[in-house]
N, C-alpha and C positions, 0 to 999 in steps of 0.2 A: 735365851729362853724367856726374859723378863719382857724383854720387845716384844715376843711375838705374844705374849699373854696379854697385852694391853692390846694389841693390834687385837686379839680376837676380842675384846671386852667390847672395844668402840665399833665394831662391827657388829656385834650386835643389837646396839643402840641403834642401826638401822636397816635391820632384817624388818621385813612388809609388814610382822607382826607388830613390832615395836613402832613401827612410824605408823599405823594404824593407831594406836596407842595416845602417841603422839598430838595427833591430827584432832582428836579426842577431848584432847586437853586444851589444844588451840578454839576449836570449837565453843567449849564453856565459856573461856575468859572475853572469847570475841561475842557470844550471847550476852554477859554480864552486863546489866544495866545499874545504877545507883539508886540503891532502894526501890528496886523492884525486879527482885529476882521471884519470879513467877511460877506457875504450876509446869511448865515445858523447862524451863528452865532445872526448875528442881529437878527433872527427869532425866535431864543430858546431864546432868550428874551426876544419880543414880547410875545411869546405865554408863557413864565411864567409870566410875568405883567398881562396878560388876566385871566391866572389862578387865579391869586392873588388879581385880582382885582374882579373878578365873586363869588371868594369862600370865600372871607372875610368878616367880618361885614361891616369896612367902606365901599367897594363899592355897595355890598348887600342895605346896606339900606338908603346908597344915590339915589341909582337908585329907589327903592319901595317907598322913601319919595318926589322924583319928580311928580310919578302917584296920591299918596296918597295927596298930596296939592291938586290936580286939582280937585281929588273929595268932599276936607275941602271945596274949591272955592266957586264951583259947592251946597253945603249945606248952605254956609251963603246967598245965595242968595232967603231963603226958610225960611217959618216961622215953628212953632212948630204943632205939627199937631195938627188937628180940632177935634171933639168930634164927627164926621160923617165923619172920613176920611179912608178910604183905603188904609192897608198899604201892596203893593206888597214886598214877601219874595222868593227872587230869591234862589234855592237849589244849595249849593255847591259842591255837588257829594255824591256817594253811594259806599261803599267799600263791594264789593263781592255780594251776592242775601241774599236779606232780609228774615227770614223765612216767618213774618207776618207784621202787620203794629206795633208792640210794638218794633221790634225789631230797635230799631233807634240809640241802639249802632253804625248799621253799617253806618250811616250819620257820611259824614268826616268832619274835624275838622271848616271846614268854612261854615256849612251848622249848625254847630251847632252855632258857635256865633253869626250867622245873626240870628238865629230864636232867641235865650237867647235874644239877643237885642230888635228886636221885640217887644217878648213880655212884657219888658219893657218900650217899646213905647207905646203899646199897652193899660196897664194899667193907663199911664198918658189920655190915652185918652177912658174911658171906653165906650164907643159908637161906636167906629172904628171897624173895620172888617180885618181882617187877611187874607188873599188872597198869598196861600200857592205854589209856582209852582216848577215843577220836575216830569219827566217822569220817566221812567225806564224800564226795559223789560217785551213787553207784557204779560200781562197775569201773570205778578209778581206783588208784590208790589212794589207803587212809590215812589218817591222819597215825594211828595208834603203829602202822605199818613205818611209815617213813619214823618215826620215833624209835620201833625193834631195831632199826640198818642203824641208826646214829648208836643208839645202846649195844648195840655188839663190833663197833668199831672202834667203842668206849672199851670195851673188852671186856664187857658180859656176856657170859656165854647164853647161846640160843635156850639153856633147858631151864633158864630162870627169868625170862620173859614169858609176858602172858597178854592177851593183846586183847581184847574189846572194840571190834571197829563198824558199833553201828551207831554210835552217839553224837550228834550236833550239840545238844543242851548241856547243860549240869544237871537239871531235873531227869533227860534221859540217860545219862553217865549212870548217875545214883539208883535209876530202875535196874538198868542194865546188869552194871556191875551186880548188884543184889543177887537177880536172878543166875550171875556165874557164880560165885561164891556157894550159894547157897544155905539154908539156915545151918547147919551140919558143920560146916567150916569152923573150927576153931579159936586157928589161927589170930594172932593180933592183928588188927589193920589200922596201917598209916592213911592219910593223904597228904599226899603232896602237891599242892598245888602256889600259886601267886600268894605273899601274903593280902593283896588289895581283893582276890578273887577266895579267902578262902574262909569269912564268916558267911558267904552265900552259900558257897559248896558244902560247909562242916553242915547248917543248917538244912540243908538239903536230904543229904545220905542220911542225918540222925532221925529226919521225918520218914525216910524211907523204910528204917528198922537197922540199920548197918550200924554197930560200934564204930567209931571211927577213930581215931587219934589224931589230934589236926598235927603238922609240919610244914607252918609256912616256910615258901622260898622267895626271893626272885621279892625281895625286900627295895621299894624303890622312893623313898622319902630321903629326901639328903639336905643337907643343911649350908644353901647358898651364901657366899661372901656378903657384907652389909650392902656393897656399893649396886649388887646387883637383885636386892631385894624384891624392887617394882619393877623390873626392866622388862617387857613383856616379852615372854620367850615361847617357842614352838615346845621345846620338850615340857613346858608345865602346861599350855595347852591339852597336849597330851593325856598329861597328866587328870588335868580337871576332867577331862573329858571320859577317861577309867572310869575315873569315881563315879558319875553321874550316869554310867552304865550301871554298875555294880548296886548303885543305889536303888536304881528304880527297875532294877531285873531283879532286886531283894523285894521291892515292895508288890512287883508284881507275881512274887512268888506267892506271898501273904495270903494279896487277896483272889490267887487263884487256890488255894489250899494245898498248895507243892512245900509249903513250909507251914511250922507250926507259930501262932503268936507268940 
């Protein structure tokens, strides 16, 4: 096992990303002039420190464990749900057109561990209600649909799903959902969603008028070995690349007035 874990380590040291990386760094020192490192100069090393610092672990999941505190924050301030609570399950996207509603293979990877979580909330509180949201393309199957098949094969029964499936956004999630509920509803409500995706959503529903209780899930900041610190890797790629939605689909919530300053 010790073999095969160094074998993947040095392999990664030259996946395309990493030897991009690489090449990067060959680049500066082959620019390097003696006493006259220049304005171009300075800039091919700016923009490798960017690379290096976007496609690595460490910067990856310093920056995704900044968002992810604010939604830990954001959850301690919420107690455990109620035995009559509502728990909203925001969908994380749809990979390609579904055939049917079984097909929930094609639910991408964050749409399945908010629901897995869920429905472990769920069962702590046997009297709550599942309230499933995701659109998809008309006249296909939705997103909020294929998430029902995965949750009653989880072994929730059909009478405690609640399905929402005309929302692409967050902003239309939080109209939506609203207008089912209604002001009249009670009820406690959770959401559950991504902890990376859920200071934009809590912020959202709460501009909408909806109480909400945040629950993040689907927690993805992890704390790489030393030796692989700078190694530039696809999953922090990834990664960086969340954030930098999350960021500026928050900012652009601001200055469209879907959120409040």
């Amino acid at each position: 096992m010790d073999h095969l874990l160094v074998v993947i380590d040095i392999a990664q040291m030259f996946e395309p990303v990493a030897l991009f990386g690489w090449s990067l760094v060959a680049l500066v020192v082959a620019c390097a002039r003696p006493l006259d490192f220049g304005l171009r100069w300075q800039a091919l090393v700016a923009l490798t420190a960017l690379y290096f610092f976007s496609c690595s672990p460490v910067g990856a999941n310093l920056l995704i464990g900044q968002i992810e505190q604010r939604a830990s924050a954001a959850a301690q301030r919420c107690s455990a749900p109620a035995q009559n609570s509502v728990l909203i399950v925001l969908g994380g996207g749809v990979s390609g057109s579904p055939r049917d509603a079984q097909d929930y293979g094609r639910l991408q990877e964050g749409s399945f561990r908010r629901l897995i979580a869920a429905v472990a909330l769920a069962r702590q509180a046997p009297s709550s209600v599942l309230l499933l949201s995701g659109g998809g393309v008309p006249g296909g199957t939705s997103e909020a649909e294929l998430m029902a098949s995965m949750a009653r094969d989880l072994g929730v029964p059909a009478e405690r799903l609640s399905l929402e499936r005309q929302s692409d956004t967050t902003f239309e999630q939080a109209r939506n959902i609203g207008r089912l509920l209604g002001e009249k509803d009670q009820r406690p409500i959770y959401l559950v969603t991504s902890a990376l995706h859920m200071p934009r959503a809590l912020a959202t529903f709460t501009a909408s008028g909806l109480a909400v209780c945040a629950l993040p899930v689907d927690f993805r900041r992890v704390y790489p070995d030393w030796y692989e610190f700078l190694v530039p890797q696809l999953t922090a790629l990834a990664k960086t690349s969340d954030v930098a939605h999350e960021v500026l689909g928050y900012l652009a919530y601001l200055l469209t007035g879907k959120i409040d300053w």
